[in-house]
N, C-alpha and C positions, 0 to 999 in steps of 0.2 A: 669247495671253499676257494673263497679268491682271497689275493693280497696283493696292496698297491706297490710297487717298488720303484727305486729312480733308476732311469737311463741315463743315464750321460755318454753323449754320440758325439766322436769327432773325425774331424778326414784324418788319413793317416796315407801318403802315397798318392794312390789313383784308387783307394777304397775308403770305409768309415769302421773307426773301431767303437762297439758298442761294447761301457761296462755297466754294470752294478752293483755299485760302490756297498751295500748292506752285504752283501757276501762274498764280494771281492770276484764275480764270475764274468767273462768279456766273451766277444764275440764279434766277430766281423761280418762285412757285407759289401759289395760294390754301391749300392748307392744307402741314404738313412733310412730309409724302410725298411732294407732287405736288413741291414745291421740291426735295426729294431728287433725284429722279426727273427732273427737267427740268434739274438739275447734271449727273447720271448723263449724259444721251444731250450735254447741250454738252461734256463731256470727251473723250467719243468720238469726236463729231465732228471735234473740235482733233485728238484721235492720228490719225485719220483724212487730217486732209490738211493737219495739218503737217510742213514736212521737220524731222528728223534736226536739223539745226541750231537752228532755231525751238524742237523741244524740251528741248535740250541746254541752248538761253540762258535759256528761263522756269521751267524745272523745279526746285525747289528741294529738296534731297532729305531735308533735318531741318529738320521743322515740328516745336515741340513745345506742346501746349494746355494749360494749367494754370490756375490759379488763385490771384491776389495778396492777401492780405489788406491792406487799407491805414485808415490813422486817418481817420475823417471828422467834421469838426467840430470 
């Protein structure tokens, strides 16, 4: 079974911290692939050998990403 999740990939340093905000789980990389890609296998690992319950309680199932325009200054 597959399931779509969001990334949200930012630099952080001289790397990129990759999270995913529906279960609160992060992961880094040197460049945004690799932090893609190093989120990608920590998720699977979490479906992998967490119970049923564990991802009932952290999985949040409407994320939504947007964008605020606010006054500054």
């Amino acid at each position: 079974m597959k399931r779509q999740l969001t990334a949200i990939i930012e630099r952080e340093g001289d790397g990129y911290v990759a999270l995913c905000p529906e279960l609160d789980i992060a992961s880094q990389g040197d460049t945004v692939q690799e932090a893609r890609e190093n989120l990608r296998e920590a998720l699977e690992l979490f479906f992998e050998s967490a119970s049923v319950e564990e991802v009932k309680t952290r999985l949040r199932e409407e994320v939504y990403v947007t964008q605020v325009e606010v006054a500054v200054g």
